[in-house]
MMTF fields as JSON, N, C-alpha, C and O atoms, coordinates in Angstrom:
{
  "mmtfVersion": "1.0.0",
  "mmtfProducer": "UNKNOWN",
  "numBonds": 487,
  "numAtoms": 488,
  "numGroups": 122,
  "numChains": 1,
  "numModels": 1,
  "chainsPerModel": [1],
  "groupsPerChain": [122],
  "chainIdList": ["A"],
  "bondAtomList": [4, 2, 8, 6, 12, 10, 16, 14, 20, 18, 24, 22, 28, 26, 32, 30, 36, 34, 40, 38, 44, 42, 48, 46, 52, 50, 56, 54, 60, 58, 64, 62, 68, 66, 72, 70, 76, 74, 80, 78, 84, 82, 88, 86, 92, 90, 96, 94, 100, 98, 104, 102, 108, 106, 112, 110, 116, 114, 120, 118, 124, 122, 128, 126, 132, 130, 136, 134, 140, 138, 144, 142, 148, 146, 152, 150, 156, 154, 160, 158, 164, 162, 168, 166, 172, 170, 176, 174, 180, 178, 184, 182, 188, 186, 192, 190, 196, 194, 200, 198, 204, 202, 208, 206, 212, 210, 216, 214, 220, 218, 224, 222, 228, 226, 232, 230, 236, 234, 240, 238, 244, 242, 248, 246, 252, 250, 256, 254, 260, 258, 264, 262, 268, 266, 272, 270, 276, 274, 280, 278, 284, 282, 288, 286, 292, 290, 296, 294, 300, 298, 304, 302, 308, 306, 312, 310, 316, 314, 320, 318, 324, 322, 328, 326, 332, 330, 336, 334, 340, 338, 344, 342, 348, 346, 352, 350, 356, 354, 360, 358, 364, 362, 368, 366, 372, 370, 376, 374, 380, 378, 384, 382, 388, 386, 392, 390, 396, 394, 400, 398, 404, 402, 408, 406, 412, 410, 416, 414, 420, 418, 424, 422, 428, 426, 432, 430, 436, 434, 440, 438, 444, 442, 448, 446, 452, 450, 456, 454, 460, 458, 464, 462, 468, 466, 472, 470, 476, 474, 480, 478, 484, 482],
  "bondOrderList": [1, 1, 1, 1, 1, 1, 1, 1, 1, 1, 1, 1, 1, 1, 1, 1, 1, 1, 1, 1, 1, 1, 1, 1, 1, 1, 1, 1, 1, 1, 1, 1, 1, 1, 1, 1, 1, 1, 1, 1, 1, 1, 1, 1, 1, 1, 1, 1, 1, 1, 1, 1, 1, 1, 1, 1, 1, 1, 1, 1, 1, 1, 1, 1, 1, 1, 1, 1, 1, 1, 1, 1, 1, 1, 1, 1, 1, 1, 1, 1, 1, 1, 1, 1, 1, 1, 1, 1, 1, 1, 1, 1, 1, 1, 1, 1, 1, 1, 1, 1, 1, 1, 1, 1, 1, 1, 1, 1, 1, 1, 1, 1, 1, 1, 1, 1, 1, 1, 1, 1, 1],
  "groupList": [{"groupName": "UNK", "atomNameList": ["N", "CA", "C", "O"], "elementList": ["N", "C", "C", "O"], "formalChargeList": [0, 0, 0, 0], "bondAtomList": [1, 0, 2, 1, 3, 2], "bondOrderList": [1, 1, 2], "singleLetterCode": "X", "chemCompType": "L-PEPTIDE LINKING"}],
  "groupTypeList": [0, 0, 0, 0, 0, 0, 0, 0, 0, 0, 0, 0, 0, 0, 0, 0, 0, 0, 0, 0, 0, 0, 0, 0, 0, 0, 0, 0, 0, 0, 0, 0, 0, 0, 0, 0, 0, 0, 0, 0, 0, 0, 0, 0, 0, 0, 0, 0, 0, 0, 0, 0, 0, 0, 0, 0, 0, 0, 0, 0, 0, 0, 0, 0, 0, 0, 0, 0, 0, 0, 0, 0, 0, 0, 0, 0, 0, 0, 0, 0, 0, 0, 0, 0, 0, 0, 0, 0, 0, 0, 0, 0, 0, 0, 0, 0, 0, 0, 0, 0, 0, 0, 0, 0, 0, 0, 0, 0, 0, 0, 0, 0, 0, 0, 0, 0, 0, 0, 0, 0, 0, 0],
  "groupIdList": [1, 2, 3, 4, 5, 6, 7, 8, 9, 10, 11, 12, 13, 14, 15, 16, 17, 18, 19, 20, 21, 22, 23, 24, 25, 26, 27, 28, 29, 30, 31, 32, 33, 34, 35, 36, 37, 38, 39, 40, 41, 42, 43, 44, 45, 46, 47, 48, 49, 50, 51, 52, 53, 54, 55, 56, 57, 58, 59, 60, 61, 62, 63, 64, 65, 66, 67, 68, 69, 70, 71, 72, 73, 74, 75, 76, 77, 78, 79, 80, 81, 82, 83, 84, 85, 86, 87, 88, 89, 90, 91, 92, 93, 94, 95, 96, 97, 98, 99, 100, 101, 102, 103, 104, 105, 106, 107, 108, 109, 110, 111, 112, 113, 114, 115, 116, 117, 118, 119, 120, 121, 122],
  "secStructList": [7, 7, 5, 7, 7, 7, 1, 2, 2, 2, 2, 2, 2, 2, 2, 2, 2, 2, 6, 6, 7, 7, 7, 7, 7, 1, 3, 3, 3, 3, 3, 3, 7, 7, 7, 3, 3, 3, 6, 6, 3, 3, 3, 3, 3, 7, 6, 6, 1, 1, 7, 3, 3, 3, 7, 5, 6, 6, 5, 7, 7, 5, 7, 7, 1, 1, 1, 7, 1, 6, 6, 6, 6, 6, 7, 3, 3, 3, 7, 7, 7, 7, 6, 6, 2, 2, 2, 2, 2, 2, 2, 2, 6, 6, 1, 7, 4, 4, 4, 7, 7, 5, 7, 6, 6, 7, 7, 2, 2, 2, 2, 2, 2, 2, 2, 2, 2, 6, 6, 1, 7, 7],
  "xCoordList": [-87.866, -88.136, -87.026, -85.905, -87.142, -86.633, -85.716, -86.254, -84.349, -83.458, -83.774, -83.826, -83.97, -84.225, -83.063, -82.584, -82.715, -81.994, -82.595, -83.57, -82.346, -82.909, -81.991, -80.831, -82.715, -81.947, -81.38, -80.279, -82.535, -82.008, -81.327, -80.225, -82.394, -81.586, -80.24, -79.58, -80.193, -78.331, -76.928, -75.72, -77.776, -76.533, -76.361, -75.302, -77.587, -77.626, -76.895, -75.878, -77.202, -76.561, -74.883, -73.949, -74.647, -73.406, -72.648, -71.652, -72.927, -72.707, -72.376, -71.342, -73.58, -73.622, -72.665, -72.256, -72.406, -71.258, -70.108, -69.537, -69.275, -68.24, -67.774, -66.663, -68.797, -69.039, -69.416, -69.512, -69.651, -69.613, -70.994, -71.001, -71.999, -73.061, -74.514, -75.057, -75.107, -76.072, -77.165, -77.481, -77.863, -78.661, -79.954, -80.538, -80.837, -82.108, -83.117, -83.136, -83.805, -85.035, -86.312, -87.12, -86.286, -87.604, -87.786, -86.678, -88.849, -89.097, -89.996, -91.051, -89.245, -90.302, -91.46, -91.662, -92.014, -93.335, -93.973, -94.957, -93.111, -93.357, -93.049, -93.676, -92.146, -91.507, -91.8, -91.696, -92.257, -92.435, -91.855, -92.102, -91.227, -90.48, -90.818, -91.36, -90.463, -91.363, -90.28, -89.269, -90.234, -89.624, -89.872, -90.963, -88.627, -88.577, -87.495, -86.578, -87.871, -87.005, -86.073, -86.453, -84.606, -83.582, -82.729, -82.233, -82.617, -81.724, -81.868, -81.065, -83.061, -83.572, -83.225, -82.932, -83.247, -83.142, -83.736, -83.49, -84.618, -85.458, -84.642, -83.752, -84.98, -84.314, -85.367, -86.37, -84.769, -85.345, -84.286, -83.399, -84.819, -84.085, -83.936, -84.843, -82.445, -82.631, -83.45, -82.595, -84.395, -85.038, -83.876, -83.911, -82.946, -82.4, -81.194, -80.743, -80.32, -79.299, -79.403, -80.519, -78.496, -78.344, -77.977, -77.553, -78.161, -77.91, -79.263, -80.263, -78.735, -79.825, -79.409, -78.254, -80.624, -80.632, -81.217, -82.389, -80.487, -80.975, -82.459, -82.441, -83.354, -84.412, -85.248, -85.258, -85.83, -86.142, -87.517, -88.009, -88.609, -89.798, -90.682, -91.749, -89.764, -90.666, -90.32, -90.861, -88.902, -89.219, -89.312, -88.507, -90.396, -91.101, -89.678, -90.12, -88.793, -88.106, -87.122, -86.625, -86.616, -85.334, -83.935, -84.216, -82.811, -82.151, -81.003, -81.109, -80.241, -78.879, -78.224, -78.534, -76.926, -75.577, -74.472, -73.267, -75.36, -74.534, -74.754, -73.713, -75.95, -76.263, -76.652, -76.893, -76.663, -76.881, -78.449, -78.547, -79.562, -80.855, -80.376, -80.505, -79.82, -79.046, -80.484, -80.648, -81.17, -82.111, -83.793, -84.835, -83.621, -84.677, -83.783, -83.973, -82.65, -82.401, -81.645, -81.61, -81.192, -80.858, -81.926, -81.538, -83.173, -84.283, -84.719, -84.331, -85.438, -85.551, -86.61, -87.148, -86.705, -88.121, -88.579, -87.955, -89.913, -90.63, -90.862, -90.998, -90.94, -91.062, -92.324, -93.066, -92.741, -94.146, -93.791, -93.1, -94.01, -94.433, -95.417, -96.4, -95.497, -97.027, -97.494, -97.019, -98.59, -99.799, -99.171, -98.897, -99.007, -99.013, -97.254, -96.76, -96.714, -95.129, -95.182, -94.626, -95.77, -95.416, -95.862, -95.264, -96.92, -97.261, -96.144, -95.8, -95.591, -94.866, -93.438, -92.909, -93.103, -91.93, -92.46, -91.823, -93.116, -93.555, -93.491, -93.465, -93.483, -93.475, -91.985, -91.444, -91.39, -89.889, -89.176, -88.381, -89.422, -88.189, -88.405, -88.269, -88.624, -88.88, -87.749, -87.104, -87.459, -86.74, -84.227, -83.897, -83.622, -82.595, -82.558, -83.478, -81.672, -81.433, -81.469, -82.248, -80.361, -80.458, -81.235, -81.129, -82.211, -83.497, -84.775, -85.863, -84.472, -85.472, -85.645, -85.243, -86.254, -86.456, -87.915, -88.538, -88.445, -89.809, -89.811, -89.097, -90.393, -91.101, -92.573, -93.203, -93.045, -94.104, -94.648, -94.103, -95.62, -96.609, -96.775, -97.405, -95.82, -95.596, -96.352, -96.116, -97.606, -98.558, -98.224, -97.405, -98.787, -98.693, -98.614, -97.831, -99.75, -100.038, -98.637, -98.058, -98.379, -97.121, -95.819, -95.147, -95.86, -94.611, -94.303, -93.321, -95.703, -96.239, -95.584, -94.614, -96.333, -96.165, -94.751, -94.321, -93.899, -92.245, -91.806, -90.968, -92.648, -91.956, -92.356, -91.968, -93.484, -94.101, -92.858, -92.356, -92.511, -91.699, -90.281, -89.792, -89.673, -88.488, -88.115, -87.084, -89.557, -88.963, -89.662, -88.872, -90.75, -91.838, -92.735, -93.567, -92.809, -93.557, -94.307, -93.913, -95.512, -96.08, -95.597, -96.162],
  "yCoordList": [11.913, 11.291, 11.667, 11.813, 11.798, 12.459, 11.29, 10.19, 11.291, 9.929, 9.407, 10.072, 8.122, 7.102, 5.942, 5.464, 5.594, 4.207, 3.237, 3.104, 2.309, 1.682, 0.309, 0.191, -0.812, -1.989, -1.26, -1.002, -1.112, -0.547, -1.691, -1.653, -2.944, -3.32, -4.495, -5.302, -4.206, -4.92, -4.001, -4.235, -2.843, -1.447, -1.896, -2.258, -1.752, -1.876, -3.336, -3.221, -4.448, -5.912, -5.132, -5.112, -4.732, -4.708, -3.64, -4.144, -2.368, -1.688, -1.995, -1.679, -2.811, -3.655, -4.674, -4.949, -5.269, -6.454, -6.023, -6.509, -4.869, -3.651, -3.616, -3.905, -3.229, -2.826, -3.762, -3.426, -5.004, -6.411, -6.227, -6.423, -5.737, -5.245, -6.308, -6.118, -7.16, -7.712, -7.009, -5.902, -7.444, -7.419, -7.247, -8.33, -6.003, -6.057, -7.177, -7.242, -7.891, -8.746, -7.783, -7.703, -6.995, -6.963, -5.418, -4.918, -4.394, -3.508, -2.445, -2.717, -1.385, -1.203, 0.042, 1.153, -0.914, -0.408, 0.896, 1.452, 1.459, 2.649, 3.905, 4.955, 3.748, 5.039, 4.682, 3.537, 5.906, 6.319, 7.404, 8.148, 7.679, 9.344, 9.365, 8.442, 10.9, 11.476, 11.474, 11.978, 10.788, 11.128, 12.609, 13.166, 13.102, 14.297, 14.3, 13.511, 15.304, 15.814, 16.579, 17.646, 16.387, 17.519, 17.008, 15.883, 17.986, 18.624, 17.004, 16.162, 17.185, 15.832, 14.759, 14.091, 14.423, 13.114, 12.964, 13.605, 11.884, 11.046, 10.712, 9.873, 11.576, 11.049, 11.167, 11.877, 10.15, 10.776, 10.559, 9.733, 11.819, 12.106, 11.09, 10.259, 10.853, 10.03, 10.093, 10.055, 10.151, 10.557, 10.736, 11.701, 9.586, 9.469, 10.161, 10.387, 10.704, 11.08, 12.298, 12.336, 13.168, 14.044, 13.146, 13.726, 11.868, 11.431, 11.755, 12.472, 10.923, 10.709, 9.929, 9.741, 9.449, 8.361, 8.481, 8.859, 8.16, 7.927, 6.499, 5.309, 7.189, 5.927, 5.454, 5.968, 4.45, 3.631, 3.597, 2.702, 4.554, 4.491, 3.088, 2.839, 2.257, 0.831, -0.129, -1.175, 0.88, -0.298, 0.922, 1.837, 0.635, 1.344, 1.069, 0.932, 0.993, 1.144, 1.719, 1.891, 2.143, 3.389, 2.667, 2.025, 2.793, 2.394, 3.678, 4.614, 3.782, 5.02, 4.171, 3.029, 4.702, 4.057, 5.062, 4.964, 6.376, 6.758, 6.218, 5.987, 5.92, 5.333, 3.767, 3.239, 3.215, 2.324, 1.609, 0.517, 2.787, 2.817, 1.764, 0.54, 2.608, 1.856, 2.135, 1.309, 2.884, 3.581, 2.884, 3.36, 1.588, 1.01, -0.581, -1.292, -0.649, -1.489, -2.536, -3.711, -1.245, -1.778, -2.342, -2.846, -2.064, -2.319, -1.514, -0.348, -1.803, -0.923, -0.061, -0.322, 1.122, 2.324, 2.05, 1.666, 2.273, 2.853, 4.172, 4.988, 4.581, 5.676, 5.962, 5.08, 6.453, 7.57, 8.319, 9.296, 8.22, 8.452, 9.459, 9.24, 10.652, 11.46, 10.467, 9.898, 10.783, 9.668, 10.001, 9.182, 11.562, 12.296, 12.989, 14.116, 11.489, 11.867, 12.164, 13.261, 11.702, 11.756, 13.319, 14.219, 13.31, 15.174, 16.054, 17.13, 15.571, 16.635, 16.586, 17.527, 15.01, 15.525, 16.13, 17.042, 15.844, 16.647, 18.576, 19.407, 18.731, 19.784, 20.178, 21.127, 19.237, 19.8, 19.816, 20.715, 18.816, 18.461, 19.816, 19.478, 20.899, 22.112, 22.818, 23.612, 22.565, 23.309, 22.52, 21.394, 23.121, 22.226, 21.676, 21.891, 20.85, 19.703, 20.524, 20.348, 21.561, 22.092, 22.83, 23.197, 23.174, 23.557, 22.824, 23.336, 21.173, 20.595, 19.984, 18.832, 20.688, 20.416, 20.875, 21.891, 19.348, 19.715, 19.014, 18.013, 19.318, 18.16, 18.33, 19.037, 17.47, 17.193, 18.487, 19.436, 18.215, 19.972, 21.248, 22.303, 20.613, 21.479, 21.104, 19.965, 21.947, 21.597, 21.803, 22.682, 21.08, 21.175, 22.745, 23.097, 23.578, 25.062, 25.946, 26.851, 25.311, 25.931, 26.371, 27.387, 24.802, 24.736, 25.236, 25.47, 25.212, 26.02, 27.342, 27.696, 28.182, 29.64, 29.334, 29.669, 28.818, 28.567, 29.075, 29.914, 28.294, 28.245, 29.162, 29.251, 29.964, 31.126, 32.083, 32.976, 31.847, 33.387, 33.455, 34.567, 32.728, 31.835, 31.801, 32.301, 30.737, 30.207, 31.287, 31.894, 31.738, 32.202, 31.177, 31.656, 30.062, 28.706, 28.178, 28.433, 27.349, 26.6, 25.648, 24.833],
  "zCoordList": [-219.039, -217.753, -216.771, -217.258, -215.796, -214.372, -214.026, -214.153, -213.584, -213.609, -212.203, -211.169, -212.354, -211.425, -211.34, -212.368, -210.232, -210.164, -210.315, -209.576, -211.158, -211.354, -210.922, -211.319, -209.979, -209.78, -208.399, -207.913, -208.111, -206.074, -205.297, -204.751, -205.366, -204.351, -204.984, -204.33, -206.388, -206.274, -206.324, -206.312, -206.383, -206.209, -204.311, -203.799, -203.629, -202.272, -201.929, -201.245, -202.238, -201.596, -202.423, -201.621, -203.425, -203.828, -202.738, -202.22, -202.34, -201.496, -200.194, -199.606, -199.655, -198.342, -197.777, -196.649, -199.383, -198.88, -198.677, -197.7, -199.582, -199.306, -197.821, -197.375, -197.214, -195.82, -194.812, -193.631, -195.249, -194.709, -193.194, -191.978, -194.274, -193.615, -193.737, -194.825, -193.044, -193.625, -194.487, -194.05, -195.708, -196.604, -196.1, -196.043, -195.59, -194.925, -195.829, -197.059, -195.035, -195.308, -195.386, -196.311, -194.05, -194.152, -194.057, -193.863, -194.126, -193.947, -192.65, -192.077, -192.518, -191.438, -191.505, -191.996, -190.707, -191.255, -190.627, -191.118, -189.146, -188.762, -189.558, -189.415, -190.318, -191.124, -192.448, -192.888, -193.238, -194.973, -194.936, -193.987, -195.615, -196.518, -197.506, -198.114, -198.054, -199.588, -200.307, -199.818, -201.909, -202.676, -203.299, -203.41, -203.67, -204.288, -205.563, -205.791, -206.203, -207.613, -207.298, -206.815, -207.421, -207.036, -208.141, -208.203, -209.019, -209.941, -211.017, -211.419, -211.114, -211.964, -212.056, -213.047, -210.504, -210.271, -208.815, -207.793, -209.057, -208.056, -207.208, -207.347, -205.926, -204.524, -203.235, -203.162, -202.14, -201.088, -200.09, -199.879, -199.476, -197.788, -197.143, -197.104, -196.3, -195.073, -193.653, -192.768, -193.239, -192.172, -190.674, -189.91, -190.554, -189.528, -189.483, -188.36, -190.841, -190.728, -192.016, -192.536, -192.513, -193.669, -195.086, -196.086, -195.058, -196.378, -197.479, -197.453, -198.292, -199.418, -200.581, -200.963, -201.153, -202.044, -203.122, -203.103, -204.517, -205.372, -205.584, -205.27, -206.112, -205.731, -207.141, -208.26, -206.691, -208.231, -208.306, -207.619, -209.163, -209.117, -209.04, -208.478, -209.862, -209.244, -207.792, -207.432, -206.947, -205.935, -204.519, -204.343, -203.73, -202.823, -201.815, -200.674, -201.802, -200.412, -200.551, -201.665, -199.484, -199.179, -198.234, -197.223, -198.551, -197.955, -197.642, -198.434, -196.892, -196.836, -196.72, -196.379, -197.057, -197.459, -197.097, -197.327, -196.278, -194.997, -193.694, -193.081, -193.028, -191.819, -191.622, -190.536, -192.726, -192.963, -192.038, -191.48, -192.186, -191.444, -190.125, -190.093, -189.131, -187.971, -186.965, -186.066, -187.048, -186.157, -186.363, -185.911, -187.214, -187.742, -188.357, -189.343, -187.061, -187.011, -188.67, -189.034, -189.174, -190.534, -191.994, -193.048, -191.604, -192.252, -193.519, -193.44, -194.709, -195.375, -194.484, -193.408, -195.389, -194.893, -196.002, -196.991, -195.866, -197.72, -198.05, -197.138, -199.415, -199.772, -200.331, -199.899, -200.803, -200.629, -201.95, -201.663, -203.302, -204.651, -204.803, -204.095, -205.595, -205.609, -207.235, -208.218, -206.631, -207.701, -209.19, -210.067, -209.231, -210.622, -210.603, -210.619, -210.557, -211.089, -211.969, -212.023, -213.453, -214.878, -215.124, -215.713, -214.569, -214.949, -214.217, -214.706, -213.037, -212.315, -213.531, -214.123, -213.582, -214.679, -216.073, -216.6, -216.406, -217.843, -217.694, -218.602, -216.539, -216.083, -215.968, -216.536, -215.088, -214.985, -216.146, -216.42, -216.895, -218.237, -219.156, -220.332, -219.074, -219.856, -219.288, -219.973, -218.024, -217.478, -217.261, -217.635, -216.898, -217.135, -216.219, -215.429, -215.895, -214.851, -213.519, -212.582, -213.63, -212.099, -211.545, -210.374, -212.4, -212.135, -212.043, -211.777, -212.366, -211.974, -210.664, -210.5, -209.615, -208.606, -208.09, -208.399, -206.804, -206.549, -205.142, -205.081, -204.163, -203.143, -203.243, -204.029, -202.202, -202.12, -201.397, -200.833, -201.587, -201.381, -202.569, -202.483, -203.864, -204.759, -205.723, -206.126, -206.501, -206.957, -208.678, -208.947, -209.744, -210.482, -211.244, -212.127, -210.553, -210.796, -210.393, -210.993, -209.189, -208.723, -209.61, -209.789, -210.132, -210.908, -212.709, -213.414, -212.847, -214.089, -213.997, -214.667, -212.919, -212.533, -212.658, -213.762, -211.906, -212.131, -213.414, -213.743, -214.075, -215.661, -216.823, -217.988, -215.921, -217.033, -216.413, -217.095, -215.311, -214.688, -214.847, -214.651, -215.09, -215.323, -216.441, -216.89, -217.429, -218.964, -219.618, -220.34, -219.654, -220.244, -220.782, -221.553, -220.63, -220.56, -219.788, -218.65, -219.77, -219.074, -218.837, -218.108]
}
């Protein structure tokens, strides 16, 4: 399995209080970002700034802990999961960590071909 954080938001309230930052309540609902696989581990992009975050397949929201989502008013964002994670990692884990990488738009077939050309594997 592809590494996930798990226990997002008490890494986040623990982070937050550091920085003597209030604890977002609520989420906003104009912005979603795509989680992606980089170097086998579940992250997604900061939309507002160059950060990024380790993220937790069971909790749909995104926080940075470089910008502290100042541009959405300190709020979580949600993130955006592809339906068929488990096949996309079953796919990557053939390959090593720093080669497991994917975003969205990258099709299962895609990443196959990867690994016939690469590993000599499907």
């Amino acid at each position: 399995m592809i590494k996930s954080q798990t226990g997002i938001e008490n890494f986040t309230k623990n982070m937050l209080r550091k920085h003597g930052i209030p604890f977002p309540v609520k989420t906003d609902e104009n912005v979603t970002i795509k989680a992606e696989i980089n170097h086998g581990r579940l992250i997604a992009k900061c939309p507002f700034c160059s950060g990024a975050e380790l993220v937790d397949r069971n909790d749909r929201r995104f926080f940075c802990l470089s910008c502290f989502n100042k541009s959405v008013n300190g709020n979580w964002v949600s993130i955006e999961f592809p339906a068929n994670l488990e096949e996309i990692e079953t796919v990557l884990e053939k390959r090593l960590e720093i080669n497991q990488n994917w975003q969205f738009g990258e099709g299962i077939s895609f990443l196959e071909s990867e690994n016939v050309k690469n590993l000599g594997v499907a």
